[in-house]
N, C-alpha and C positions, 0 to 999 in steps of 0.2 A: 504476605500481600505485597511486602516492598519488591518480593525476587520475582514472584509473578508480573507485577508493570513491570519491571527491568525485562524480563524477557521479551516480554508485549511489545514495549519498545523495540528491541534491540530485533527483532525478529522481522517486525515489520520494514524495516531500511534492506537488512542483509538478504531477504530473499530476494530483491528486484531483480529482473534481469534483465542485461543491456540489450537492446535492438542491435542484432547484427545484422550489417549491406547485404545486398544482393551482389554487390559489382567494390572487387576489390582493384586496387588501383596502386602500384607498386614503381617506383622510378629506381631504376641502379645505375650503376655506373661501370661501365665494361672495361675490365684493368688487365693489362697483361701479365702471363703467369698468374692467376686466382680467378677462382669459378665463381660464382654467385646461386647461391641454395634462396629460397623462396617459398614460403609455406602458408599454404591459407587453407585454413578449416572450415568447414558448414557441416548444418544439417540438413540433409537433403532426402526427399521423398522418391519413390521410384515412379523414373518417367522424368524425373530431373537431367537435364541434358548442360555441358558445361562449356565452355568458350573461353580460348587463349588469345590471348591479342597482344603484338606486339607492336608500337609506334618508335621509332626514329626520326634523324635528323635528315632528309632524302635527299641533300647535297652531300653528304659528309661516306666516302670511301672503308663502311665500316661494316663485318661480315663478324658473324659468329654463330656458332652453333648451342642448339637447344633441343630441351627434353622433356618429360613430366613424368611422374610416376602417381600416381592416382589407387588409394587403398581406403578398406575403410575398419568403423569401428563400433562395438556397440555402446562402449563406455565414452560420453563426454567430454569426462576430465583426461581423457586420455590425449587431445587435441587441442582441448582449450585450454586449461587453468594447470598451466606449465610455466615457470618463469623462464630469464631471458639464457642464461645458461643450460638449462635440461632442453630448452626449445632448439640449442644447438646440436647439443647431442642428437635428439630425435630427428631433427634434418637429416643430417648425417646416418644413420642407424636406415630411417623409413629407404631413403632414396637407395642405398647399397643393394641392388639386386641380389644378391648373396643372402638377404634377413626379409626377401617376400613370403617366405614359410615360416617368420619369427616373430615373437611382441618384444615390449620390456615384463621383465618377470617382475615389475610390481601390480600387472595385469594376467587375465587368469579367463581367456576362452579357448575356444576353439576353430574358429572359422572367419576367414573374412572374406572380400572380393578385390581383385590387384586387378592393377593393369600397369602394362609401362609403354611409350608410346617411342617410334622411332627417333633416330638424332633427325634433326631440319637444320639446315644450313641457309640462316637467312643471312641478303644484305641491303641495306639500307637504300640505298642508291638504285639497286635492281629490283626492291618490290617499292622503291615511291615511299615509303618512310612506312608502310601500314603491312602488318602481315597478320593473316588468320591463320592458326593450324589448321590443319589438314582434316580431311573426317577419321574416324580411328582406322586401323586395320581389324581390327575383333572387339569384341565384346569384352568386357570384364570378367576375369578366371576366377571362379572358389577357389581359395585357399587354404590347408590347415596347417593350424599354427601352431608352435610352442615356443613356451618363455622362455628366455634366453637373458642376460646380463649386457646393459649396455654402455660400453667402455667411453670414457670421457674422450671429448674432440679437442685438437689443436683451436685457435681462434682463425683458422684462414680460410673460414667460409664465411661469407656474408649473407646477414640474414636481410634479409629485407621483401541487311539480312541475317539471321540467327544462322551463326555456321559451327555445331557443335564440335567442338574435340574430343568429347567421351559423355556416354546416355547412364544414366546412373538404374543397375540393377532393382537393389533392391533399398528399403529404409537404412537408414544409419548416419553416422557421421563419419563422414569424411572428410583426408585430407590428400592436399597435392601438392608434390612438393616439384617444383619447375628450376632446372638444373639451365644457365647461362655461361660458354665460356668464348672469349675472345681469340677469336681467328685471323682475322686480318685488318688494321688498323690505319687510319690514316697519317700521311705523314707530317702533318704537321701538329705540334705536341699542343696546340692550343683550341683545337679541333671539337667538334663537342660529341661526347660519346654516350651519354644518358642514352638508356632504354626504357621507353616507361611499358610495362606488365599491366594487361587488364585483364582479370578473370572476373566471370561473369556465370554467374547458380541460376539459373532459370527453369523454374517448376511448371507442371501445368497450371497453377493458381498466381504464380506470377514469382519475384524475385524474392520475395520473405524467405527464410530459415522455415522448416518445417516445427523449428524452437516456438519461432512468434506467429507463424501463422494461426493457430487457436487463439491466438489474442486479437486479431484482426477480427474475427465474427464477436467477440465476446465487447467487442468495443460499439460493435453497431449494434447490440444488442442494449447495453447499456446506456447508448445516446436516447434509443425508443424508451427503454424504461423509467429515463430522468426525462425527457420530453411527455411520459403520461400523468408523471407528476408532477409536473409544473401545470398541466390545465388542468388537471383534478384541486390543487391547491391555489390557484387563481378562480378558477369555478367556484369553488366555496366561500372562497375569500369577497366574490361579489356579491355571492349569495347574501350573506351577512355583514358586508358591511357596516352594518350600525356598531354589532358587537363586538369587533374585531382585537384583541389582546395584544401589546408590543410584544410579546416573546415571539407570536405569529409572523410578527415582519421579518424575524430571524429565520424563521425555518423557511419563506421561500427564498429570502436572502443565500441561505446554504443551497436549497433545492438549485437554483439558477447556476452558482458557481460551480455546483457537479455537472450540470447540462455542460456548461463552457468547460470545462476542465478533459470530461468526454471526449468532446467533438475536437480538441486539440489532439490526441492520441489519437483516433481516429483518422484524422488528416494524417498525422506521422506515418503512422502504418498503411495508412492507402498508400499515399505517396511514395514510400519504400517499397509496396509490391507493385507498383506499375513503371518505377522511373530504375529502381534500383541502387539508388543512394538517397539520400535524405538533403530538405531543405535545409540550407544553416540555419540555428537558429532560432528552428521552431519546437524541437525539443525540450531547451531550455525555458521558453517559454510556456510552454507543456509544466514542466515542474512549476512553475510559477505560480499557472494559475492553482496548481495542486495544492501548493502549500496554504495559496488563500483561502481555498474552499477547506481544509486541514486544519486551519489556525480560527475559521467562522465557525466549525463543529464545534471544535474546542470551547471559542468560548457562550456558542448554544447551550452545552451538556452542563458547563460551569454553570452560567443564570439562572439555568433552571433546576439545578441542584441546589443553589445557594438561597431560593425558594424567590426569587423576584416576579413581583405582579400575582403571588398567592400568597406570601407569610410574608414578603417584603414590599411596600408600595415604592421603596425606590434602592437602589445601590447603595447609596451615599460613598463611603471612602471605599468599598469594595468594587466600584467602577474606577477608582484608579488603580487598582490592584489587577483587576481583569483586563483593563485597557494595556497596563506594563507588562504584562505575563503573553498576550496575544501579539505585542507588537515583536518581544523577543524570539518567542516560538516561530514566527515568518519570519524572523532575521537567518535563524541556525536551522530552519526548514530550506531555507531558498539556498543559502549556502551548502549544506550537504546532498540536496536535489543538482544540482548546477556540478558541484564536483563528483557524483556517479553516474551521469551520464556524459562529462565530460572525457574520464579515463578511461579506457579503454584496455590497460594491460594490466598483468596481474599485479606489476611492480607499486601501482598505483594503490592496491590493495588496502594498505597501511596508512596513505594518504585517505583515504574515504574511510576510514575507522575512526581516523582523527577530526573528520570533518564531522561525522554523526554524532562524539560523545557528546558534545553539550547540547545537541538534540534529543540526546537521550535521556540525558540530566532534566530536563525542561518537562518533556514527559511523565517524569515517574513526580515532578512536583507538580505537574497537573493533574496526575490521575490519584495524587494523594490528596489533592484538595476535593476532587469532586467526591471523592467514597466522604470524608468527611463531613463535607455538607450536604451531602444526603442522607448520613445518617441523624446529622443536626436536626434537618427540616422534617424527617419522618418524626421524629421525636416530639418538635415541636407540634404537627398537628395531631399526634396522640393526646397528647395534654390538651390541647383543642377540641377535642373529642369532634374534630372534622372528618366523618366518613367519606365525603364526597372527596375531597381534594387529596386524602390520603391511600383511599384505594388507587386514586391516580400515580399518584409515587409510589407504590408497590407494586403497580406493574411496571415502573419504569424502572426499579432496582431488582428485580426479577429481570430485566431486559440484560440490565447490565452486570448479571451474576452470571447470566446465559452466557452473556459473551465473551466472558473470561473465561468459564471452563471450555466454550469452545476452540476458543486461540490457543488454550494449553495444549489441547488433543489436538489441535492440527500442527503446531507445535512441534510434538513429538512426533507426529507421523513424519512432517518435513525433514525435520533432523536425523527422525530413523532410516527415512527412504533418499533423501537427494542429499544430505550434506556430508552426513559420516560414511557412508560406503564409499571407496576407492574406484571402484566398477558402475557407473550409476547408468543401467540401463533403460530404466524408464522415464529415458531424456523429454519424449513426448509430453509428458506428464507436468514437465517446470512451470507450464504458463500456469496453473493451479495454485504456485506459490505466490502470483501477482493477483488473481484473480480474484482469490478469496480475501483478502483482506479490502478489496473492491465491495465486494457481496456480502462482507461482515460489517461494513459501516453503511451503506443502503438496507439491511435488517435494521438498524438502531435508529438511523430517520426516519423508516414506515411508523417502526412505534411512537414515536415521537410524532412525529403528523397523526397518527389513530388518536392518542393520548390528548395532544392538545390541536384539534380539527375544529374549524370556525365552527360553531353552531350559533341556535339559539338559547341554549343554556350556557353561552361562554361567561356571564356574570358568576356563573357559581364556583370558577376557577381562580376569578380575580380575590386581589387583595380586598379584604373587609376584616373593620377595625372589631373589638372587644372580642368578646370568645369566638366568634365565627362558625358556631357550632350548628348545626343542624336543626333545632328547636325552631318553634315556631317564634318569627317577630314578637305576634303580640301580646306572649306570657314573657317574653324575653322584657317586653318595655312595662308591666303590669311589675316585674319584679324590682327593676330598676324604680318606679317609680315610689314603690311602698316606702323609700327612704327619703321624698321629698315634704315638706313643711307639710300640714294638714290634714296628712294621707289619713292620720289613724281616726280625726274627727269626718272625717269623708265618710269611710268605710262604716263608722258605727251609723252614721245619719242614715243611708242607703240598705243597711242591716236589716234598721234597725231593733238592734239589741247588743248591746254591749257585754254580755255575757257571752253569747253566739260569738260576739268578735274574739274575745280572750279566746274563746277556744280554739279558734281556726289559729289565733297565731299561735300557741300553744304545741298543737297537730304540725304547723309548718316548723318550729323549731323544731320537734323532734325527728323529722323527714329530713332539715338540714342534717341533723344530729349523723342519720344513717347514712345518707348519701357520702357524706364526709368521710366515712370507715366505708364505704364500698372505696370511693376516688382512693384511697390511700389503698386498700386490697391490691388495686387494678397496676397503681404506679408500682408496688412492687412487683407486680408480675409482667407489667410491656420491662421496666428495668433488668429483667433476674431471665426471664424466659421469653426467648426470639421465636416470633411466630411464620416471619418466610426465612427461605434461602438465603434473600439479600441479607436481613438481619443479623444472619449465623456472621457470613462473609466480615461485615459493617461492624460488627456489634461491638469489636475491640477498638474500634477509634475513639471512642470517651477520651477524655483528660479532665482535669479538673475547671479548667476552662469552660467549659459546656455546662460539665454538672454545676458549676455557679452560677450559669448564665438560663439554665433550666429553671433553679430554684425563684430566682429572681423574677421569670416569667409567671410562676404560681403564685408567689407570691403576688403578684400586681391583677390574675385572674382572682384571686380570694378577697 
C-alpha cells in the first residue's frame, strides 16, 4: 500500500506538461567571425504556417546574412527533452545540409519532411529595423532517412499581417533551426548590434501546440461540468436548508474552488491560443488556486474518514492535526506548482524533483491516514450495527479502492506508452496524462456529493449518541428504562401477576444469553473475514491501538 501512494504521488506531479508559446522570442548578439545557431521546437498540425521575424536597431549600419532549415519528427523527445550540450550537437548535426537524409542513431524511422530556405541578406538601416522572410520558394521535400552517429561540436555556436516563411505539410513535430552570421558592421565598437528573432507557429485553431490544444476543449468542458455542479448542490442545499450537515459546507466549499481553479487554465490557454504568449503571472496563480482546491479535498476525504458529524460529533485535537497537515500540504503544493511551471529547460529537471519530494512525503502521510481512518470508522459502525451510515462508507471505500487500482493501470499504461520509449510517437495522446488525474478526482466528488447530498433524511447520517443502531426508539428506551427504581414493581402492578413477570424476565435473560454468542459469532467473522474490496485493501492497517480502542468501545456499549 505504502509503494502504491508513493506512485500515486509521484505520478501525479511528473506527468504535467508544460504550456508551450505560440510565438518564440529570441534576442543575439551578432559577433564577428561566429555564426549564431537558434532552435525552436513545436508541435504543429497540418495547415500550421510559420513566421521569421527579425527586429533591429534602424540607426545602427548593421547587415547580416540569414537562413532556416525547417525538418520534422515523429518522436517528441527527439526536440524537446534534450539537454544543454546534445541541444548543441543537434543544432549543428539538423542545420548541415549534408545529414537532411540522416537522424541520430538513438532514433529509428524512416521518413521525414525538410526544407531549407534561401541565404536573405538583411540590413538594419535599409529595412527600418523590422524584416519579414520572404514567402517560401517550395514546399516542404519527403525525405528518407537513416541513422547515423552524431559527432560532438566545438562550443562556437551560440544557442539561443501574417506573412508565412513555411505552411507546415503534414502532423508532427518540428524543429527550425535559424542560421545568423555577421556581414557588415558598424564602426563604432559601442554600437548596439542585438537582433531580436520572433518565430511565430500559427495553426488554423490559433497559436497553441497541437500538444495542448486537446486541453483547451477539455478545460471548457470541465468549467461546464463544475458550473452544473455548483447549481445542482446550491439547489439542493436550499432545498433543505433546515437539515443541512457541516461536512456539506465542505463539499461546495471544494465544488467552487474546482469552478475557480477551471476557469483560471481556461483563461491561460485562451489566452495563449489567440495572443500567442502568456499573461505573466497568471499561471502561477492557476497552480495556486489548485493547490487550494487540492489541500480542501484533502482535508474533505480526511473528516469524513475520520467519521466527523456521524461517529464523531466534534474533531476535538484531530482538528489541529488536520488544520497542520493542510496548512503544510499548500505550503510544498504551491511551492512545487510555482517551480514546474516556472522551468522550462530540461536542466531544471532535478530542481522540480527536489521541489516535489516533500510534497510527495505529505502525500503518502495523508493517504496513510485516510485508509486508516476509514478502516477505524467502518469498524466502528459495525460494532454499531449501523446499517444506514455504514453502507454509506462502503460505497465510499469501494470508491476509493476503484481509484487506486485505476491510477495503477493508467500508471502503467503512461509509463509503458509516453515515459520509457525513446520514440514517443503518440505525442498527441500527452494531454490524457493531465487530464485524467483531472477526471479521477471529479469521479471521487460525484460520489461524495451522491453519498452525502442534502436530503430530508440528512438526520440519519449525523452524529447520534449510545448504540445508534437501527432499532426502533421506543424498545430502545423500554430497555433502558427496565434498569430504573420501581420498574419491576410497575411491571407486576400492570401484569398483573408476578409469576407472568418472572417469566418474561427469565425468557429475556435467556434471549440476552443467545444474542450475546450470535454478537460474539458476528465480531469474529467482520474481524477474520473481509466482506468488500475495500476491506481486503484496508484490512492490514489494525495495530494494537485500534484493537484497544475497539474493545473499549464494547465494552462501554455492554
Amino acid at each position: 500500500m505504502k509503494t502504491v501512494t508513493l506512485l500515486l504521488a509521484l505520478i501525479s506531479h511528473v506527468a504535467s506538461n508544460l504550456l508551450m508559446p505560440g510565438i518564440y522570442t529570441e534576442v543575439v548578439e551578432i559577433q564577428q567571425g561566429k555564426y549564431q545557431l537558434i532552435g525552436v521546437p513545436q508541435a504543429a498540425l497540418n495547415g500550421t504556417v510559420v513566421q521569421l521575424e527579425f527586429t533591429c536597431d534602424p540607426e545602427v549600419e548593421l547587415e547580416f546574412d540569414t537562413e532556416f532549415v525547417l525538418r520534422s519528427s515523429p518522436c517528441d523527445k527527439e526536440f524537446f527533452n534534450t539537454k544543454e550540450n546534445e541541444r548543441r550537437q543537434n543544432l549543428v548535426f539538423y542545420f548541415n545540409e549534408t545529414n537532411q537524409n540522416h537522424i541520430p542513431d538513438t532514433f529509428d524511422y524512416n521518413e521525414i519532411v525538410y526544407y531549407k530556405s534561401p541565404v536573405q541578406t538583411i540590413s538594419c538601416k535599409g529595412s527600418h529595423g523590422r524584416f519579414l522572410f520572404p514567402n517560401p520558394t517550395g514546399p516542404m521535400a519527403v525525405k528518407q532517412v537513416t541513422p547515423v552517429h552524431v559527432d560532438r561540436v566545438k562550443r562556437d555556436a551560440g544557442l539561443g499581417s501574417f506573412h508565412p516563411a513555411q505552411s507546415i505539410p503534414r502532423d508532427g513535430i518540428y524543429y527550425m533551426i535559424i542560421k545568423v552570421v555577421g556581414k557588415s558592421f558598424p564602426s563604432s565598437p559601442n554600437s548596439n548590434t542585438n537582433v531580436t528573432i520572433s518565430v511565430q507557429w500559427k495553426a488554423p485553431y490559433g497559436y497553441l501546440s497541437a500538444i495542448d490544444w486537446p486541453l483547451l476543449r477539455f478545460y471548457k468542458i470541465m468549467c461546464v461540468f463544475y458550473s452544473a455542479l455548483a447549481l445542482i448542490w446550491v439547489y439542493c442545499c436550499i432545498k433543505y436548508y433546515r437539515d443541512i450537515l457541516r461536512i456539506q459546507y465542505w463539499i461546495g466549499g471544494v465544488i467552487v474552488l474546482g469552478m475557480v481553479e477551471k476557469a483560471f487554465f481556461l483563461s491561460e490557454y485562451a489566452t495563449m491560443n489567440d495572443t500567442g504568449s502568456s499573461i505573466d503571472g497568471i499561471l502561477e496563480v492557476a497552480e495556486i488556486v489548485s493547490c487550494a482546491k487540492k489541500t480542501m479535498s484533502r482535508v474533505l476525504v480526511i473528516i469524513v474518514c475520520v467519521g466527523y458529524g456521524v461517529v464523531k460529533p466534534r474533531l476535538g485535537q484531530t482538528l489541529n492535526q488536520v488544520a497542520g497537515v493542510g496548512l503544510v500540504y499548500f505550503i510544498f503544493c504551491s511551492i512545487e506548482g510555482i517551480a514546474r511551471v516556472s522551468k522550462n529547460t530540461v536542466e531544471a529537471t532535478r530542481q522540480k524533483q527536489f521541489a516535489a519530494l516533500p510534497l510527495v512525503l505529505t502525500e503518502m502521510i495523508i493517504f496513510y491516514w485516510i485508509f486508516t481512518s476509514l478502516a477505524s470508522t467502518i469498524r466502528m459502525l459495525r460494532l454499531k450495527r449501523n446499517d444506514i451510515k455504514l453502507n454509506v462508507y462502503r460505497h465510499f471505500a469501494n470508491t476509493l479502492a476503484f481509484s487506486v487500482i485505476a491510477s495503477v493501470i493508467f500508471m502503467l499504461w503512461s509509463m509503458i506508452y509516453h515515459i520509457f520509449p525513446t520514440c514517443r510517437v503518440d505525442w498527441k495522446e500527452l494531454w490524457v496524462d493531465t487530464a485524467f488525474w483531472h477526471v479521477l478526482f471529479c469521479f471521487i466528488l460525484v460520489v461524495i456529493m451522491i453519498l452525502w447530498r442534502p436530503s430530508q433524511n440528512n438526520q440519519r447520517y449525523a452524529f447520534t449518541p449510545l448504540l445508534d443502531d437501527s432499532e426502533d426508539e421506543n424498545d430502545q428506551d423500554e430497555i433502558f428504562n427496565a434498569f430504573a427504581p420501581g420498574y419491576d414493581i410497575l411491571t407486576a402492578r400492570t401484569s398483573g401477576s408476578g409469576a407472568e413477570t418472572r417469566k418474561l424476565r427469565e425468557a429475556e435473560k435467556e434471549q440476552e444469553r443467545k444474542d450475546e454468542a450470535i454478537k460474539e459469532d458476528l465480531k469474529w467473522i467482520e474481524e477474520n473475514i473481509p466482506t468488500t474490496l475495500a476491506d481486503t485493501l484496508i484490512g492490514g492497517l489494525d495495530d494494537n491501538e485500534e484493537f484497544e480502542s475497539k474493545q473499549l468501545e464494547v465494552s462501554k456499549m455492554l
